[in-house]
Structures are given as C-alpha cells and as structure tokens.
mmCIF file as gemmi writes it, N, C-alpha and C atoms, coordinates in Angstrom:
data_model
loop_
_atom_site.group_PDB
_atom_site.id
_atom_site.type_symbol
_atom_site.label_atom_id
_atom_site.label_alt_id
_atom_site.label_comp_id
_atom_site.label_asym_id
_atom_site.label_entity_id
_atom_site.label_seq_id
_atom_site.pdbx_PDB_ins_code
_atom_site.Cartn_x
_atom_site.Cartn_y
_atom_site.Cartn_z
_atom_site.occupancy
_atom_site.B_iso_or_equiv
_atom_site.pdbx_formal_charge
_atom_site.auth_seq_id
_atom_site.auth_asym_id
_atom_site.pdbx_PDB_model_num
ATOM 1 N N . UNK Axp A 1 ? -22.653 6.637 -3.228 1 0 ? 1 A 1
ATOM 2 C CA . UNK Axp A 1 ? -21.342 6.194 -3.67 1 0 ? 1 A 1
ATOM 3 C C . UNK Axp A 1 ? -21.237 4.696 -3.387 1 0 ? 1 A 1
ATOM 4 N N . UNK Axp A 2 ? -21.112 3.46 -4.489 1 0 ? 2 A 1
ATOM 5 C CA . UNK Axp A 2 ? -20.366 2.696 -3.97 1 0 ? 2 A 1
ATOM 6 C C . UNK Axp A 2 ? -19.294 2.079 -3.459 1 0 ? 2 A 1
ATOM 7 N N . UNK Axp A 3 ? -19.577 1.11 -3 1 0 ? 3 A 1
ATOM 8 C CA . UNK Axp A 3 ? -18.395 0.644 -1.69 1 0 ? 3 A 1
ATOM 9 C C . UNK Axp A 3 ? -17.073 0.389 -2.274 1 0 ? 3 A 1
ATOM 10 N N . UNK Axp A 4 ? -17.017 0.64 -3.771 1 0 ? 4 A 1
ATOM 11 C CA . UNK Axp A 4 ? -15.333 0.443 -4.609 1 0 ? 4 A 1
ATOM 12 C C . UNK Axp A 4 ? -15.032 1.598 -4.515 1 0 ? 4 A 1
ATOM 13 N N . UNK Axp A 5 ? -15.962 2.614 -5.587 1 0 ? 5 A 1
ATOM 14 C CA . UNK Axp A 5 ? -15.677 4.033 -4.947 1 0 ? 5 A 1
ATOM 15 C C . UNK Axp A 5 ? -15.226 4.361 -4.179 1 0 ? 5 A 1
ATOM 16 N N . UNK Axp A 6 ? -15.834 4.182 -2.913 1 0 ? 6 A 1
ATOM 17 C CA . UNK Axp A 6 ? -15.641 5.09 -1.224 1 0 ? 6 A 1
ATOM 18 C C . UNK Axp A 6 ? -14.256 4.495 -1.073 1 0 ? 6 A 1
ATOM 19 N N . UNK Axp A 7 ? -14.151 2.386 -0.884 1 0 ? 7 A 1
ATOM 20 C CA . UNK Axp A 7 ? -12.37 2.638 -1.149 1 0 ? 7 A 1
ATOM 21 C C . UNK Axp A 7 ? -11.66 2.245 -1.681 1 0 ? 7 A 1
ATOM 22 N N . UNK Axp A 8 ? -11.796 3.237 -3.047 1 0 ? 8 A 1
ATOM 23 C CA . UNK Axp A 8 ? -11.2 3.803 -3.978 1 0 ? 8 A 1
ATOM 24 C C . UNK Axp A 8 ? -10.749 4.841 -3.312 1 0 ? 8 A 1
ATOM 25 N N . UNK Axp A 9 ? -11.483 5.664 -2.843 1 0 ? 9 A 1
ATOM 26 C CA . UNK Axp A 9 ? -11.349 7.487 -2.287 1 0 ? 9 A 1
ATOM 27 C C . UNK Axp A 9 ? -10.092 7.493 -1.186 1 0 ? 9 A 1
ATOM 28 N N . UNK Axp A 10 ? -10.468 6.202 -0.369 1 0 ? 10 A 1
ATOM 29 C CA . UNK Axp A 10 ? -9.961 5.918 0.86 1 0 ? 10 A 1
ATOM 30 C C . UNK Axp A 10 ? -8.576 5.97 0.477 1 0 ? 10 A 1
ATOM 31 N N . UNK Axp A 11 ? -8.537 5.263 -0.029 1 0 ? 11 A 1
ATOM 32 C CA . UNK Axp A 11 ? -6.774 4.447 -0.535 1 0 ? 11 A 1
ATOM 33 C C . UNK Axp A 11 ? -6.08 5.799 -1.456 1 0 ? 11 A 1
ATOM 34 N N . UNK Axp A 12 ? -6.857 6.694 -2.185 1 0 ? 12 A 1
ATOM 35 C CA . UNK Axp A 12 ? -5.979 7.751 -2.453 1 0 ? 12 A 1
ATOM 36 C C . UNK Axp A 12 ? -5.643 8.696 -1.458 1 0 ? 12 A 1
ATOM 37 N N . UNK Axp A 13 ? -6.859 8.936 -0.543 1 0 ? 13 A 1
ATOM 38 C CA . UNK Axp A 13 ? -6.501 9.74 0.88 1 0 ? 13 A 1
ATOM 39 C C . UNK Axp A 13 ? -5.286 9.415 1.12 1 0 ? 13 A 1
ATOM 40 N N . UNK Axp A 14 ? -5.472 8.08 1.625 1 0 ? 14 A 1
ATOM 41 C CA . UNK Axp A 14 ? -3.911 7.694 2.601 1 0 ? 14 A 1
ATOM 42 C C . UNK Axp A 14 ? -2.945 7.636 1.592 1 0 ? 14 A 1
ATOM 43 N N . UNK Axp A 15 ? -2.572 7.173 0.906 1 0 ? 15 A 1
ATOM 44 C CA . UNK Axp A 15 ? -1.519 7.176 -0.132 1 0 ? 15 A 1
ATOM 45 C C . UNK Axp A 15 ? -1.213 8.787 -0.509 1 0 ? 15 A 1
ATOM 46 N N . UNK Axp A 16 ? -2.37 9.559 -0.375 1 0 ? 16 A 1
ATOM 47 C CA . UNK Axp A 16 ? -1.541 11.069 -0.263 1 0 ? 16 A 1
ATOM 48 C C . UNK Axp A 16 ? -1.472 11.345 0.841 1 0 ? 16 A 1
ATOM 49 N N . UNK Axp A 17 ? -1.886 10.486 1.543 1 0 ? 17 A 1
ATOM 50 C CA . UNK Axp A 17 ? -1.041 11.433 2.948 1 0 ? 17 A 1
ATOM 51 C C . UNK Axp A 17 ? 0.543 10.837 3.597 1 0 ? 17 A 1
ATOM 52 N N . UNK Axp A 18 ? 0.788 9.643 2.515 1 0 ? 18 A 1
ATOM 53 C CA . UNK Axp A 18 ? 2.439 9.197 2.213 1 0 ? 18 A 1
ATOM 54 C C . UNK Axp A 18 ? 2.505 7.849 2.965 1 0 ? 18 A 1
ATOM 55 N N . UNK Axp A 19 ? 1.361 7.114 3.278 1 0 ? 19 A 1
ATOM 56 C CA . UNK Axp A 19 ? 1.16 5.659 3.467 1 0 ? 19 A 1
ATOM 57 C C . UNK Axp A 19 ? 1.525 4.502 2.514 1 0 ? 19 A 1
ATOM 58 N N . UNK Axp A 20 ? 2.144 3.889 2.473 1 0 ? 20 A 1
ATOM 59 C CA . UNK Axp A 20 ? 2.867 2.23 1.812 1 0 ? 20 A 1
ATOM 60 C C . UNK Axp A 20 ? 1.637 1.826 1.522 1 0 ? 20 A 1
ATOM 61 N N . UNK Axp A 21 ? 1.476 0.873 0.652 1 0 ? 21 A 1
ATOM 62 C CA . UNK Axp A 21 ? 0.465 -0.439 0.254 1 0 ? 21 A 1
ATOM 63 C C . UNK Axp A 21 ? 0.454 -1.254 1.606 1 0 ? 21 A 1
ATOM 64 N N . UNK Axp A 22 ? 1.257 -1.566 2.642 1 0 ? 22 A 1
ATOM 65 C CA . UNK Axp A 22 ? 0.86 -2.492 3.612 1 0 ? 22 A 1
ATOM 66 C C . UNK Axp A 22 ? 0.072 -1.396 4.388 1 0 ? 22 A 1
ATOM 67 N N . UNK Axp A 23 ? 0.823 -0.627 4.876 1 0 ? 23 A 1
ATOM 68 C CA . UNK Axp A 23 ? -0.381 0.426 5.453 1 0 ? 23 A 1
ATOM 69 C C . UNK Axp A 23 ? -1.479 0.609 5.196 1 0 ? 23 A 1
ATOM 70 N N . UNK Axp A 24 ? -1.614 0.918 3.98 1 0 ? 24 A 1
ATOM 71 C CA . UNK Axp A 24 ? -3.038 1.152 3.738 1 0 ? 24 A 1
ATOM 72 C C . UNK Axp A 24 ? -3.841 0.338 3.529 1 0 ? 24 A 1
ATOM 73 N N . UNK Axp A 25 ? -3.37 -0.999 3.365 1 0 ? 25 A 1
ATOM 74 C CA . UNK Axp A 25 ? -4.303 -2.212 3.24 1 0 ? 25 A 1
ATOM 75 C C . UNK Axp A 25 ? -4.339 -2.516 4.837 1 0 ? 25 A 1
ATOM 76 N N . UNK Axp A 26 ? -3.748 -2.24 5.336 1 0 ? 26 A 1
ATOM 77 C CA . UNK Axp A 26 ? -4.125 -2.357 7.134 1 0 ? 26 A 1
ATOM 78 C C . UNK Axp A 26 ? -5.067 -1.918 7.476 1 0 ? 26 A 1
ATOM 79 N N . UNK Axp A 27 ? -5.16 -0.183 7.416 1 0 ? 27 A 1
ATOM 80 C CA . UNK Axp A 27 ? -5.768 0.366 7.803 1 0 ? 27 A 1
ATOM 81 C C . UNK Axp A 27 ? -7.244 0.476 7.247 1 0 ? 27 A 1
ATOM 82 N N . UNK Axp A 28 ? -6.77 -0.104 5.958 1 0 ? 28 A 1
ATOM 83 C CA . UNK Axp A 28 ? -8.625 -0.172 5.818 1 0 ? 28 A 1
ATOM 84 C C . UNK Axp A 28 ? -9.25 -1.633 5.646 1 0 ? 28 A 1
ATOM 85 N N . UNK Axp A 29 ? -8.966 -2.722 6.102 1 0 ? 29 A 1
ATOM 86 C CA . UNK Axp A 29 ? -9.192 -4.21 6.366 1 0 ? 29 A 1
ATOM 87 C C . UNK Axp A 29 ? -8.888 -4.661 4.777 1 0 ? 29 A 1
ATOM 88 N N . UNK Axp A 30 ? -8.363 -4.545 3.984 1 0 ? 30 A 1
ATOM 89 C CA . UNK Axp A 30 ? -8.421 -4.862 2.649 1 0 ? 30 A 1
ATOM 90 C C . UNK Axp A 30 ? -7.531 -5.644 2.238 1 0 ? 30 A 1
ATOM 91 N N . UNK Axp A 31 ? -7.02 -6.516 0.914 1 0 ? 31 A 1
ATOM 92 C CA . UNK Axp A 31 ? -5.711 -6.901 0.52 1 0 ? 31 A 1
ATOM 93 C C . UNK Axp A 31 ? -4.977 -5.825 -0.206 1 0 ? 31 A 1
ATOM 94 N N . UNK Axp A 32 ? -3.821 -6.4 0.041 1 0 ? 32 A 1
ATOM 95 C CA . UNK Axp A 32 ? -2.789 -5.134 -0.139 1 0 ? 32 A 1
ATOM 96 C C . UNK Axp A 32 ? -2.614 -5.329 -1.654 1 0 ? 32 A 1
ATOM 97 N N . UNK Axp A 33 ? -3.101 -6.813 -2.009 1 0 ? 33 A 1
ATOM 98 C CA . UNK Axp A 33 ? -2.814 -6.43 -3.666 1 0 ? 33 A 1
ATOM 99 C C . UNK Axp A 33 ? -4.073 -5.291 -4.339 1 0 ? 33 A 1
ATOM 100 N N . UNK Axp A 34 ? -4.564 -5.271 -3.583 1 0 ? 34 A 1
ATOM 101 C CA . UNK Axp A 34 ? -5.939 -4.32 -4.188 1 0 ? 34 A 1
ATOM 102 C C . UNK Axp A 34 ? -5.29 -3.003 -4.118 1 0 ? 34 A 1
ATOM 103 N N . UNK Axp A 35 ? -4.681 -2.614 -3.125 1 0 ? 35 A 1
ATOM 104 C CA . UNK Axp A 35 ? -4.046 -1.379 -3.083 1 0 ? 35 A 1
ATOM 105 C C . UNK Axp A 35 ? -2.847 -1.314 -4.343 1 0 ? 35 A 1
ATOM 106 N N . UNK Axp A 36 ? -2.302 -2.395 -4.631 1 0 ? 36 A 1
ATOM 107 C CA . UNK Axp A 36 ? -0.96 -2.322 -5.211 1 0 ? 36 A 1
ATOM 108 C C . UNK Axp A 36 ? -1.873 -1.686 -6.854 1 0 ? 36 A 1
ATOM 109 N N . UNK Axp A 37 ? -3.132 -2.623 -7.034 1 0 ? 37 A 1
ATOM 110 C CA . UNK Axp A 37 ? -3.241 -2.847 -8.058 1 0 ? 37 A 1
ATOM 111 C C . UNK Axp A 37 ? -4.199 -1.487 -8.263 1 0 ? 37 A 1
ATOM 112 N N . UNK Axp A 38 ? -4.881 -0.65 -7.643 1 0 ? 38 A 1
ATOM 113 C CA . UNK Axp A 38 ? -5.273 0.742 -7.177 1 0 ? 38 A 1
ATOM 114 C C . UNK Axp A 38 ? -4.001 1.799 -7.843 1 0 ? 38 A 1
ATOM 115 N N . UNK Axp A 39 ? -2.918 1.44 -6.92 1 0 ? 39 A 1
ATOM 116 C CA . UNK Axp A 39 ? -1.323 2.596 -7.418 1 0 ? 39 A 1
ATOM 117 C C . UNK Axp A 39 ? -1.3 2.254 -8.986 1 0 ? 39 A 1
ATOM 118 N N . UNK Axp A 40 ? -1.224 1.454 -9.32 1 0 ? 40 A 1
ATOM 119 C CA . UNK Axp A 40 ? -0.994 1.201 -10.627 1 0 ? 40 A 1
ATOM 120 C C . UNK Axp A 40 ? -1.669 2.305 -11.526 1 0 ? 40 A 1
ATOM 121 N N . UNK Axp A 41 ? -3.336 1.021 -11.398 1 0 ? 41 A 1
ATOM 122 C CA . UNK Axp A 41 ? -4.111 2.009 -12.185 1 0 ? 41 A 1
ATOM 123 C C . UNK Axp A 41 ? -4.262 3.375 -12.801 1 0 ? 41 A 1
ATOM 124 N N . UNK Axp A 42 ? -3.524 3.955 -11.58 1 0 ? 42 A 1
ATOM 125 C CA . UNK Axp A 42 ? -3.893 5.728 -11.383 1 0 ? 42 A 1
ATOM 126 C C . UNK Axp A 42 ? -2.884 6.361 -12.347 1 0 ? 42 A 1
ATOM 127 N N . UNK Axp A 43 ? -1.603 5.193 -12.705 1 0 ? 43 A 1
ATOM 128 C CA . UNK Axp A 43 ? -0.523 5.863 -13.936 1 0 ? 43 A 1
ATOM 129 C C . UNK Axp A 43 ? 0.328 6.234 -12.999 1 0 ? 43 A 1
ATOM 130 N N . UNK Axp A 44 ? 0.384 6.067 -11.897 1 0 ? 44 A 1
ATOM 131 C CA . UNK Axp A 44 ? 1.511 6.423 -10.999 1 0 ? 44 A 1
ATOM 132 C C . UNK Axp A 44 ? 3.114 5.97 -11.741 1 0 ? 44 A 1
ATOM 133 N N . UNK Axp A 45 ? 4.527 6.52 -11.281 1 0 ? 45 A 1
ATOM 134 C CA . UNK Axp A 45 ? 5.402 6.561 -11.78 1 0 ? 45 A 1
ATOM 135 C C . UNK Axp A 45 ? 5.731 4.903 -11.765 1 0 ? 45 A 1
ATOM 136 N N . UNK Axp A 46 ? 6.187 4.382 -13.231 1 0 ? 46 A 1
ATOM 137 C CA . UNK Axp A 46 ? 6.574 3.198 -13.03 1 0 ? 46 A 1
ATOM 138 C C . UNK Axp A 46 ? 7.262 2.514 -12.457 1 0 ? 46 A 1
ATOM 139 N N . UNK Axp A 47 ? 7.988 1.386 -11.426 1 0 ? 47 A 1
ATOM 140 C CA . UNK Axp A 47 ? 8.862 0.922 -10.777 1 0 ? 47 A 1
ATOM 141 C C . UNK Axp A 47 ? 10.204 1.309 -10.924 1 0 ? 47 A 1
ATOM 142 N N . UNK Axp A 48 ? 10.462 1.158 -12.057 1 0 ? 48 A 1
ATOM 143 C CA . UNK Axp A 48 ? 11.73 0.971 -12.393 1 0 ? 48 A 1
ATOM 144 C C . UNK Axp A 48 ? 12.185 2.543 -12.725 1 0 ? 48 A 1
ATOM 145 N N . UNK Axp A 49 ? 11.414 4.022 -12.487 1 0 ? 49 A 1
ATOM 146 C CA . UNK Axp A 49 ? 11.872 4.996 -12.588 1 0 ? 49 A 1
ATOM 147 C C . UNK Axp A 49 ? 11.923 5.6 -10.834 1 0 ? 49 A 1
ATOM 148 N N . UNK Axp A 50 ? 11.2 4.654 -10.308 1 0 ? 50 A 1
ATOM 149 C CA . UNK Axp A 50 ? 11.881 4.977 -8.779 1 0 ? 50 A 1
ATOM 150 C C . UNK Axp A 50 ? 13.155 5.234 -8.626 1 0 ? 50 A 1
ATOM 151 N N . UNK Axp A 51 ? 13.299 6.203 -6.985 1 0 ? 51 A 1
ATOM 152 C CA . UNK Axp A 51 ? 14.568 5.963 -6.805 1 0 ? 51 A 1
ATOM 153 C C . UNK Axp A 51 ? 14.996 4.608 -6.286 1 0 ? 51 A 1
ATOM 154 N N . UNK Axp A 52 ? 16.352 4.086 -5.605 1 0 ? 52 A 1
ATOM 155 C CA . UNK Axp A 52 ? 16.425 2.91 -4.781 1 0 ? 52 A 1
ATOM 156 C C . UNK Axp A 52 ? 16.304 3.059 -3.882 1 0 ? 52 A 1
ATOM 157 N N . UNK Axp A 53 ? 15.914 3.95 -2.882 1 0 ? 53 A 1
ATOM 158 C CA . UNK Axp A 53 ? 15.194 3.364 -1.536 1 0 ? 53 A 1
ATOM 159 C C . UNK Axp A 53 ? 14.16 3.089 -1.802 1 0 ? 53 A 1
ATOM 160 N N . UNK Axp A 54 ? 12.927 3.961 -2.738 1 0 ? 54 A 1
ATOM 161 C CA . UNK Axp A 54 ? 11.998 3.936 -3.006 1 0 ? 54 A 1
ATOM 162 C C . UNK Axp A 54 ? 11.726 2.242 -3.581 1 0 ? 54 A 1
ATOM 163 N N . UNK Axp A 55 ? 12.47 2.086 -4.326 1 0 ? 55 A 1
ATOM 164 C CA . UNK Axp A 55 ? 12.013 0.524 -4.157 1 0 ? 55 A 1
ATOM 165 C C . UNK Axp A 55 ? 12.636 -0.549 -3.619 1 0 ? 55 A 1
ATOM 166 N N . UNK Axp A 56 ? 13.442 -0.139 -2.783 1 0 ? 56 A 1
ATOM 167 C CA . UNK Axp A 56 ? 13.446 -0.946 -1.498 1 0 ? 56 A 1
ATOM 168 C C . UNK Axp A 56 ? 12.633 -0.919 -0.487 1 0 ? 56 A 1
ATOM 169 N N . UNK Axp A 57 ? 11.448 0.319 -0.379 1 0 ? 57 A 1
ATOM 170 C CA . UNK Axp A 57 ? 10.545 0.076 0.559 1 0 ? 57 A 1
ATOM 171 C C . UNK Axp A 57 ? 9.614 -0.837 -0.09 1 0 ? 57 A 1
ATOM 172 N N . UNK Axp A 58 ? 9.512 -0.548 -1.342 1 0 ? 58 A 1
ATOM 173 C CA . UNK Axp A 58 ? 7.987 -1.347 -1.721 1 0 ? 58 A 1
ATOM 174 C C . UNK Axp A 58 ? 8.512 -2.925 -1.604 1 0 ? 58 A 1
ATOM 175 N N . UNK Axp A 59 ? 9.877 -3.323 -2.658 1 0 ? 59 A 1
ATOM 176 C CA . UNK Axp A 59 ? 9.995 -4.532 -1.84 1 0 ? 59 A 1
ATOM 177 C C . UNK Axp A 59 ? 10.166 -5.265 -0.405 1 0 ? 59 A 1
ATOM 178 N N . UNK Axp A 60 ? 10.379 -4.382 0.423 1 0 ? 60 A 1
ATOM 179 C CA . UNK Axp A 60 ? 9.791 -4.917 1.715 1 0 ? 60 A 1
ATOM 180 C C . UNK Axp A 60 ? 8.855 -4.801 1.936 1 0 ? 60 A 1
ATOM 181 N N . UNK Axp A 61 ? 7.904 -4.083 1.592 1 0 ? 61 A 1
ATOM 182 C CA . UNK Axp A 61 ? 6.54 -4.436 1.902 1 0 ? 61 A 1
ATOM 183 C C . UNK Axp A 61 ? 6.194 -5.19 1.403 1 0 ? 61 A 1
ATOM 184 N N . UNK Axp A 62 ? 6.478 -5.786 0.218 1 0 ? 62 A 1
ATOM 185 C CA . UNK Axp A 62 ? 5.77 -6.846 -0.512 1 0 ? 62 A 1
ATOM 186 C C . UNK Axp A 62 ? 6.312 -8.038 0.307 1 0 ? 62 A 1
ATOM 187 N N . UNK Axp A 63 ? 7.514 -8.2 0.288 1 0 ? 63 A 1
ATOM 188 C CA . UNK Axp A 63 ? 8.272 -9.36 1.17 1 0 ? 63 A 1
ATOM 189 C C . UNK Axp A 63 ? 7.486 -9.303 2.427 1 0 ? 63 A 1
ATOM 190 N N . UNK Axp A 64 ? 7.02 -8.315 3.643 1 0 ? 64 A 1
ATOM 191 C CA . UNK Axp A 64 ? 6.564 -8.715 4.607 1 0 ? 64 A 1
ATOM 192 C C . UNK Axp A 64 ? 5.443 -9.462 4.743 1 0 ? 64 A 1
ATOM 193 N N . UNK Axp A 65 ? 5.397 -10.161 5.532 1 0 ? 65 A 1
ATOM 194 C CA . UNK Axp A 65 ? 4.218 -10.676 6.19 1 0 ? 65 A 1
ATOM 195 C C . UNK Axp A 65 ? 3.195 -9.964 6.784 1 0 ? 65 A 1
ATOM 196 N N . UNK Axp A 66 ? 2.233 -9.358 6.65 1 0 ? 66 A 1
ATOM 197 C CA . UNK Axp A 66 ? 1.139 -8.447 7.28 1 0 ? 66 A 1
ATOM 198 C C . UNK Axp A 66 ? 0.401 -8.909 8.245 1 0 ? 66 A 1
ATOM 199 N N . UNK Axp A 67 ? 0.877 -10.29 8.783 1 0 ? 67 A 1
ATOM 200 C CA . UNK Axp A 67 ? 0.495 -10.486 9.829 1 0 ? 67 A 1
ATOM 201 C C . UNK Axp A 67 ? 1.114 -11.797 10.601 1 0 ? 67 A 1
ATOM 202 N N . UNK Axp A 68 ? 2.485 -11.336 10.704 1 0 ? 68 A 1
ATOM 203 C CA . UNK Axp A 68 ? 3.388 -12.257 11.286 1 0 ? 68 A 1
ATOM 204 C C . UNK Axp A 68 ? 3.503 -12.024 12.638 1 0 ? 68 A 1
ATOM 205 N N . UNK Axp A 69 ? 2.97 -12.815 13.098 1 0 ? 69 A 1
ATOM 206 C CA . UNK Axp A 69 ? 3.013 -12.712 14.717 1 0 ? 69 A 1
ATOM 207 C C . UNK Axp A 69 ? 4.243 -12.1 15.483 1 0 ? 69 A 1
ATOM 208 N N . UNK Axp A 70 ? 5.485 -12.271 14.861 1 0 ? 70 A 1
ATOM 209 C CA . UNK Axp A 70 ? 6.473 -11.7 15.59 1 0 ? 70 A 1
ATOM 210 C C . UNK Axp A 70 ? 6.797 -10.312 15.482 1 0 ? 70 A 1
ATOM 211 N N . UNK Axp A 71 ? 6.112 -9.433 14.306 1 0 ? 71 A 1
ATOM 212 C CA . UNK Axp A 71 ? 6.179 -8.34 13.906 1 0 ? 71 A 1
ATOM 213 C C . UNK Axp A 71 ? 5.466 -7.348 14.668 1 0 ? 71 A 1
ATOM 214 N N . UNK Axp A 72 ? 5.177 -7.164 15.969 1 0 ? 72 A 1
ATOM 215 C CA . UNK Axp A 72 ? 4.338 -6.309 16.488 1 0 ? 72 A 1
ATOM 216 C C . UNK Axp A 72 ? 4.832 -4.87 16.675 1 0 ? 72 A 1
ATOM 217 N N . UNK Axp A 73 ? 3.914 -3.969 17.398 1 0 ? 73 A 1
ATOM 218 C CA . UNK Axp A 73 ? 4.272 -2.781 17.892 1 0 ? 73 A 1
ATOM 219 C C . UNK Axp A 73 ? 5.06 -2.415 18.779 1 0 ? 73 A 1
ATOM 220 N N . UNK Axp A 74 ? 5.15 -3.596 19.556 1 0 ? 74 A 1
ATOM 221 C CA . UNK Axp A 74 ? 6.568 -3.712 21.049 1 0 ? 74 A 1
ATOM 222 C C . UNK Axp A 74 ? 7.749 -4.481 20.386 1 0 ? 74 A 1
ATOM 223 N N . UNK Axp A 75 ? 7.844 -4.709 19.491 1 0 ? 75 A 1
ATOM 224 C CA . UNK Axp A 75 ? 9.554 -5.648 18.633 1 0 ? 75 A 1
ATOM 225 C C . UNK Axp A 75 ? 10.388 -4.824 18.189 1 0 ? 75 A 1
C-alpha cells in the first residue's frame, strides 16, 4: 500500500470515529488542508447543508491556530 493510501485509510478511520480536520491532521503529523481536501473528495455532505453548529465547528477549526502556544491541554 502506498503512503497516500495508508493516509488516506487513516483519515477515514478517524473521521469515522467522529474526529474534526484539526484533529486528525494532529494526530497524524499532516496539514489539515489535506484532510479538509480528503472530506471533500469522498462527496461528503456539502457545507451549506450542514446544520449550524455543525458549521460552526468546522469554522473554528479552520479559524484556529494548530499550534498556538497559548492553546494547550492545561488552558
């Protein structure tokens, strides 16, 4: 398997197991636009038929910083 493949595989795992695009670009060292652009691909439901929390999470994730120093696990 190559290494797009494998995460390819990866990023649907976590995304079914109900992980965000920042998450999952965390957890697997990657950019999160790769993930964004991964959800897409797959025909997933379009933005704008979300509900509104639902895209109020994704725009905060997009708005966050993924590695803003003040954002830690103790804040």
């Amino acid at each position: 398997m190559s290494k797009m493949s494998e995460l390819s595989y990866d990023i649907e795992q976590l995304y079914i197991e109900g992980l965000n695009a920042g998450q999952i670009a965390r957890a697997l060292k990657c950019p999160k636009d790769l993930v964004i652009r991964w959800i897409a691909s797959e025909g997933l439901k379009p933005f704008d038929e979300w509900d509104q929390p639902a895209q109020k999470r994704l725009i905060k994730d997009l708005m966050t910083d993924e590695f803003d120093p003040y954002n830690t696990l103790n804040s």
